[in-house]
C-alpha positions as CSV (number, residue, x, y, z in Angstrom):
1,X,29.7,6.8,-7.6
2,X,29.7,10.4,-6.4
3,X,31.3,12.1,-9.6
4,X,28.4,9.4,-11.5
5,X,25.6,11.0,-9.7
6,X,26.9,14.6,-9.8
7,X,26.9,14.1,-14.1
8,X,23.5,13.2,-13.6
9,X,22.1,15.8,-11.8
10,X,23.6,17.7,-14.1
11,X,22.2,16.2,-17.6
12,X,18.8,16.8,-15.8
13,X,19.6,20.6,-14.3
14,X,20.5,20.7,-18.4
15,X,17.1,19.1,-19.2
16,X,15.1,21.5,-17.0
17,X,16.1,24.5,-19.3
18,X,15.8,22.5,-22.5
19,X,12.4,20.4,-22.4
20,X,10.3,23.3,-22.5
21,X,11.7,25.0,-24.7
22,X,11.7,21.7,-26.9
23,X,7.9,21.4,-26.3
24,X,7.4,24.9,-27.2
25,X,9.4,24.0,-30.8
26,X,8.0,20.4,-30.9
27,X,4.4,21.7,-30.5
28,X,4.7,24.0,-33.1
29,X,5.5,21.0,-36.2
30,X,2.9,19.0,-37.8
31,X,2.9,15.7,-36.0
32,X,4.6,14.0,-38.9
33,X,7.7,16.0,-39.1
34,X,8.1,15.9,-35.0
35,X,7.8,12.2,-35.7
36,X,10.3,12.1,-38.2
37,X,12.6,14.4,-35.8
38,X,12.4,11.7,-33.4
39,X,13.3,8.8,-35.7
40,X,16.4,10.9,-36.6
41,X,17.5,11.6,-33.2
42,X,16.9,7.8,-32.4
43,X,19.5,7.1,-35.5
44,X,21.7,9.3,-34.0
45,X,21.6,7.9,-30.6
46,X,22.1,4.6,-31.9
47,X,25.4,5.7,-32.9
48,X,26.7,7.3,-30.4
49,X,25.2,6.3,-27.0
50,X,28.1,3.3,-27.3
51,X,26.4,1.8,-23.7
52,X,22.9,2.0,-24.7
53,X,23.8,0.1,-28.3
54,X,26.2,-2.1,-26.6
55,X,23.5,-3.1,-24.0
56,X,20.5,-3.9,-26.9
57,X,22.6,-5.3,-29.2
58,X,23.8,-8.1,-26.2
59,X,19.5,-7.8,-24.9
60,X,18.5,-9.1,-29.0
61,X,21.1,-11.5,-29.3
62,X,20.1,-13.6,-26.1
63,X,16.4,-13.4,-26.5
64,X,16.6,-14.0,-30.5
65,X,18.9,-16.2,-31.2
66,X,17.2,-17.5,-34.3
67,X,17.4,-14.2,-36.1
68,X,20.7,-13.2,-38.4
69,X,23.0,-11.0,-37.6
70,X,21.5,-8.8,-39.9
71,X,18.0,-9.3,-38.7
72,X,19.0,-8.3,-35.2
73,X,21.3,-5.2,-36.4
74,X,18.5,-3.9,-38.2
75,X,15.9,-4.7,-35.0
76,X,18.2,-2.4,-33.1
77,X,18.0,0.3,-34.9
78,X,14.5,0.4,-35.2
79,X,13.9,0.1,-31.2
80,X,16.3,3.5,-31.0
81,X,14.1,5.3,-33.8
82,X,11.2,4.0,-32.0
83,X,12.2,5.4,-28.7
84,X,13.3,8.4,-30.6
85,X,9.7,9.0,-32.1
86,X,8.4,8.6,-28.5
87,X,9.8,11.1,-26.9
88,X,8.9,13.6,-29.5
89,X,5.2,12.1,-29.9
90,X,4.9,12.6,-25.8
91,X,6.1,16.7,-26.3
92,X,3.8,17.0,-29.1
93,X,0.9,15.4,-26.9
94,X,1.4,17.9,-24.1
95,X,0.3,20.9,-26.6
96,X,-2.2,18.8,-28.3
97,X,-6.1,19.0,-27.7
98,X,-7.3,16.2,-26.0
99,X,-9.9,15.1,-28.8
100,X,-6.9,15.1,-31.3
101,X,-4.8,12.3,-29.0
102,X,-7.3,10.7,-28.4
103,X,-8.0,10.1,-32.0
104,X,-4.7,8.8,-32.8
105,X,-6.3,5.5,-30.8
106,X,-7.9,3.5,-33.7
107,X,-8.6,0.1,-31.9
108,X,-8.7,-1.4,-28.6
109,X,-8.8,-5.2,-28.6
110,X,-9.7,-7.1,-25.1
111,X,-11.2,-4.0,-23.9
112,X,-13.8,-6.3,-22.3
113,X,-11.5,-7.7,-19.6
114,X,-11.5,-4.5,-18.0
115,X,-14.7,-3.1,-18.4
116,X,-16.4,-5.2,-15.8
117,X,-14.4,-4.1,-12.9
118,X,-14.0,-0.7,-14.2
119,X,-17.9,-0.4,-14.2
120,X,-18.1,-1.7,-10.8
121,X,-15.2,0.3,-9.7
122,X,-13.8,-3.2,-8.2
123,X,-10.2,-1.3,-8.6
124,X,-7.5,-2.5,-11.2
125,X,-3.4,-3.6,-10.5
126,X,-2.8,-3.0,-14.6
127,X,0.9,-4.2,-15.5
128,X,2.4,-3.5,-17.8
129,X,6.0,-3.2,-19.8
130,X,8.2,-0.4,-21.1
131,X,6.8,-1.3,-24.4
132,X,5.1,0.9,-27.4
133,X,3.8,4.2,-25.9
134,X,3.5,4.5,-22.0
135,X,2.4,8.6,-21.8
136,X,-0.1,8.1,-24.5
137,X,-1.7,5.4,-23.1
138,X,-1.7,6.6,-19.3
139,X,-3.4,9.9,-21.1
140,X,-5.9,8.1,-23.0
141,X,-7.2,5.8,-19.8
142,X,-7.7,9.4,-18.1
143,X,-9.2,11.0,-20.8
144,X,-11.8,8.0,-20.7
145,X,-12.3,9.3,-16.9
146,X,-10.2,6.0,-15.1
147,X,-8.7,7.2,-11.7
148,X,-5.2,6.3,-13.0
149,X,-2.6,6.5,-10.5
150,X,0.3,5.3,-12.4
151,X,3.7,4.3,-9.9
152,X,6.8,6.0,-11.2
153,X,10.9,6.5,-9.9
154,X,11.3,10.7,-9.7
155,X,14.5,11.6,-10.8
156,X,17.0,13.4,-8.3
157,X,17.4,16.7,-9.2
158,X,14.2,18.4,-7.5
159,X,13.8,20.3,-10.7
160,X,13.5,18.0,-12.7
161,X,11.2,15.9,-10.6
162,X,9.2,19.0,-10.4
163,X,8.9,19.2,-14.3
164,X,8.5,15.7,-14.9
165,X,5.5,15.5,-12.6
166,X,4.0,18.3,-14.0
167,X,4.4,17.4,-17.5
168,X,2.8,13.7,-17.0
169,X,-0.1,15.0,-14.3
170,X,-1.5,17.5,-17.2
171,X,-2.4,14.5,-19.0
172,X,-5.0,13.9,-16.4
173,X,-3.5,11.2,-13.8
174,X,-1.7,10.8,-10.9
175,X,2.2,9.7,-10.5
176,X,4.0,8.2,-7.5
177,X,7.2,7.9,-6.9
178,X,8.1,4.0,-6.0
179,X,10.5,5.1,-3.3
180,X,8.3,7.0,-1.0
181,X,6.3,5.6,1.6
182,X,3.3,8.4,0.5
183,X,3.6,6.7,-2.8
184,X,2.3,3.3,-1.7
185,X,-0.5,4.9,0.1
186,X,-1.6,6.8,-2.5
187,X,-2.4,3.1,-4.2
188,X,-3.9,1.9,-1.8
189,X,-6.5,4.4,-2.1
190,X,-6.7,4.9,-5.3
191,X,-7.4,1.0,-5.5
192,X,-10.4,1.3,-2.8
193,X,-12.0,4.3,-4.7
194,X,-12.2,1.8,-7.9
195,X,-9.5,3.0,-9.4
196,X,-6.4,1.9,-11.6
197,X,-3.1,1.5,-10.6
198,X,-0.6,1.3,-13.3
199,X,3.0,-0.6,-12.8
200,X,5.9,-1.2,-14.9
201,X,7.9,-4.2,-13.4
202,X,9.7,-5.4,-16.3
203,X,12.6,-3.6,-15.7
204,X,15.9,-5.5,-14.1
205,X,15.1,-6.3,-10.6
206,X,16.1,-9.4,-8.2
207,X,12.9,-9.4,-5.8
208,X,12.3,-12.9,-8.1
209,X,12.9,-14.2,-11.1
210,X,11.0,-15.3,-14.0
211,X,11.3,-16.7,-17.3
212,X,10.9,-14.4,-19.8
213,X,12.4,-15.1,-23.4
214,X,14.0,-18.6,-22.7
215,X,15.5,-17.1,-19.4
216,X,15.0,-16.5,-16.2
217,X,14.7,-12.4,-16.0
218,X,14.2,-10.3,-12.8
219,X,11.3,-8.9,-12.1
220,X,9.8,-6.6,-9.2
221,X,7.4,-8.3,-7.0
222,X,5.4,-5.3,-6.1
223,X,2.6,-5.4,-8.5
224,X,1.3,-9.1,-7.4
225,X,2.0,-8.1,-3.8
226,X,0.1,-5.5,-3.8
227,X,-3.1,-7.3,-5.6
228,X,-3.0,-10.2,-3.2
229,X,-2.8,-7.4,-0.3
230,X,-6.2,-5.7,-1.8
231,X,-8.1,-8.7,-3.7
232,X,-8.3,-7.1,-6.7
233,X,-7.3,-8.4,-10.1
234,X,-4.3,-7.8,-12.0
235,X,-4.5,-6.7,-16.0
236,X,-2.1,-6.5,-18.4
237,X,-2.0,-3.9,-20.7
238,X,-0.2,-2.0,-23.4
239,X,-0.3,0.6,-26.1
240,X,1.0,-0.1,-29.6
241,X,2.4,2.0,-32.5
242,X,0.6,1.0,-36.0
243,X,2.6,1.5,-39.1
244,X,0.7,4.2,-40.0
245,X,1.5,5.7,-36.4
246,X,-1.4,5.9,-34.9
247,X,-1.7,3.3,-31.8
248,X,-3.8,0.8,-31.1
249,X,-5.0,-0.4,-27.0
250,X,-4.0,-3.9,-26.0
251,X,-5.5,-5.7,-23.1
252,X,-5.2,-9.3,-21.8
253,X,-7.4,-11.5,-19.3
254,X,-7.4,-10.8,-15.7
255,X,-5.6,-12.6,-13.3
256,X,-7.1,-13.1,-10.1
257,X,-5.1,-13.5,-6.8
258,X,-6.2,-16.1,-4.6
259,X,-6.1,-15.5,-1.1
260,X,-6.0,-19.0,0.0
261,X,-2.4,-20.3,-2.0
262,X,0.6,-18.9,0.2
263,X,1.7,-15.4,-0.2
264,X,4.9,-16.1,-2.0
265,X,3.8,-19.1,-4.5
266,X,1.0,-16.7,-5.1
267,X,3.8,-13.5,-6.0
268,X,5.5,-15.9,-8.0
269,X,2.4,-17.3,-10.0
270,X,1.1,-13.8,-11.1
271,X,4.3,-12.4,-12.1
272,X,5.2,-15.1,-13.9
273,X,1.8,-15.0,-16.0
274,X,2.2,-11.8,-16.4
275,X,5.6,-11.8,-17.6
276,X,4.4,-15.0,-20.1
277,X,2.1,-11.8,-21.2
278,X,4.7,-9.5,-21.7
279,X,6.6,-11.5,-23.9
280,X,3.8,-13.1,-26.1
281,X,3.1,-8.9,-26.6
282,X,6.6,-8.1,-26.8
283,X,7.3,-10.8,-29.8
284,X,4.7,-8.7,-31.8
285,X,6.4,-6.3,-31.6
286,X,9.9,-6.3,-30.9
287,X,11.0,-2.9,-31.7
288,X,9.0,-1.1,-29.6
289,X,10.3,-2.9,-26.4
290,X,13.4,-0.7,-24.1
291,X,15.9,-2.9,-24.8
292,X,18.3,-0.1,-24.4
293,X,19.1,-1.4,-20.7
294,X,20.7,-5.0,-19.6
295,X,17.7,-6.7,-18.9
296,X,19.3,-10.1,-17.3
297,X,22.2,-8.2,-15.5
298,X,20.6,-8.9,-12.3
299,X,19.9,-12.5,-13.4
300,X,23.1,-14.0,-13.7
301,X,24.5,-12.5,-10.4
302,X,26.2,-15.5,-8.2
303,X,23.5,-14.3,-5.3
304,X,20.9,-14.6,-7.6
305,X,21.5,-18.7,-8.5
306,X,19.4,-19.5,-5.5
307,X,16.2,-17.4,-6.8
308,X,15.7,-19.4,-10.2
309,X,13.3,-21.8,-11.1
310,X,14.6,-25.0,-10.6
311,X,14.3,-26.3,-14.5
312,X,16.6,-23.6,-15.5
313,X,20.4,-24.1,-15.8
314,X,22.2,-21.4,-14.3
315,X,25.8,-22.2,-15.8
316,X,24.5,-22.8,-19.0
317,X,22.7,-19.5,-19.5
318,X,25.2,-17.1,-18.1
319,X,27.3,-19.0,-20.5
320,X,25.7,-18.3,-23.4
321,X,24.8,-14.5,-21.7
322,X,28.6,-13.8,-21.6
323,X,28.9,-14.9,-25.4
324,X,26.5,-12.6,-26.6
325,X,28.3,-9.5,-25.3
């Protein structure tokens, strides 16, 4: 575990010397050709990041088990090329002019949900997954002046964290890291000055589990606890690549906590919705989602049996889990 987290700190002492030097080169190509950059390196790390491959691969062939072999080969590939083009899209958007990103947003459909309790600054818990573009769409809610406070994990080299911070704050909003205590404070007023705070909680997690494409998926618990702690509604929300690359604003109907259910039937009905959300989304686009991590690792754990839903079949679906990997 040591020697693990030593070859990470390095990689990111290695990025803190490289990434601005790539945004200086990045910023300098048309948009197009950083795009194309980013496909390529996404092609590339599709064949040699073994894990990563490994791990979507096994992710596609449990939650699509009606596509072909083919179909699914061809799916991978596309989520590393769109993960690829990403990454270079979010260094060309730091050197960008504001107007100009904010362009590359052509529609925003369900925008409505959230406008009432923007305009009455009733405060926002918006959820969302690691799906389509994250930094552009955490810029473009500042840029339309939302107090954004968006909840993040800092990496562990303090260089790195230093630079990562930086890079995502210039686009206007605030990041906390999930493991501070500061972090969760910072929400809490955020939420109470009418503001938005922005969660990710898809990724593997046991706090609970959920089902999410035919199987019960672990999911973090934080986002519904913290709008039943503060009353205020809970809004998913995304930003999607159109095949002409410019994006397009997603938002779905509020979900209101109510204070009167009990606190952990509540947790469990929001995520759940939520995560019903993420995968009606998700199926739209399917390339654009990080399947690059094991998404049911978590779920299939022997101390994790006791945390499903009781109309899933534990031995059935680590069963056919193992067989796809």
């Amino acid at each position: 575990m040591a020697r693990k987290r030593s070859g990470s700190l390095q990689i990111q002492q290695t990025l803190v010397w490289l990434i601005p030097r790539l945004i200086r080169k990045v910023g300098k190509m048309p948009r197009a050709k950083a795009l194309a950059w980013g496909r390529r390196l996404g092609r590339a790390g599709h064949r040699f990041a073994r894990k990563a491959r490994r791990a979507t691969d096994r992710n596609l062939a449990f939650a699509f088990p009606e596509l072909s072999s083919a179909e699914r080969a061809t799916l991978s590939v596309q989520c590393f090329e769109h993960w690829g083009a990403a990454l270079f899209d979010f260094l060309k958007g730091i050197t960008t002019d504001p107007t100009d990103l904010l362009a590359l947003v052509t529609s925003e459909e369900g925008i409505e949900h959230a406008r009432p309790f923007l305009d009455s600054k009733a405060g926002i818990v918006a959820v969302g997954a690691h799906l389509g573009s994250l930094e552009l769409f955490a810029r473009f809610a500042a840029a339309q002046g939302v107090q954004l406070a968006v909840v993040t994990r800092d990496p562990d080299d303090p260089g790195m964290r230093s630079l990562v911070k930086q890079l995502r704050e210039s686009g206007g909003f605030m990041t906390v890291d999930r493991n501070r205590p500061s972090g969760l404070r910072t929400l809490f007023r955020t939420l109470a000055d009418g503001g938005v705070a922005g969660i990710l909680p898809d990724q593997n997690a046991s706090d609970l589990f959920v089902p999410f494409f035919g199987a019960p998926a672990g999911v973090a618990d934080g986002a519904a606890a913290l709008a039943i702690k503060t009353g205020c509604v809970v809004i998913p929300a995304f930003c999607l690549r159109n095949p002409d690359d410019t994006y397009r604003i997603v938002v779905r109907a509020p979900i209101v906590p109510n204070p009167e259910n009990d606190r952990d039937i509540e947790i469990r009905r929001i995520t759940t919705e939520f995560t019903n959300v993420f995968e009606e989304v998700i199926r739209s686009a399917p390339e654009q989602y990080l399947w690059l991590h094991s998404r049911w690792r978590a779920s299939f754990d022997e101390s994790s049996r006791s945390k499903w839903p009781a109309d899933y079949d534990f031995d059935t679906l680590k069963s056919r889990w193992e067989s796809c990997g």
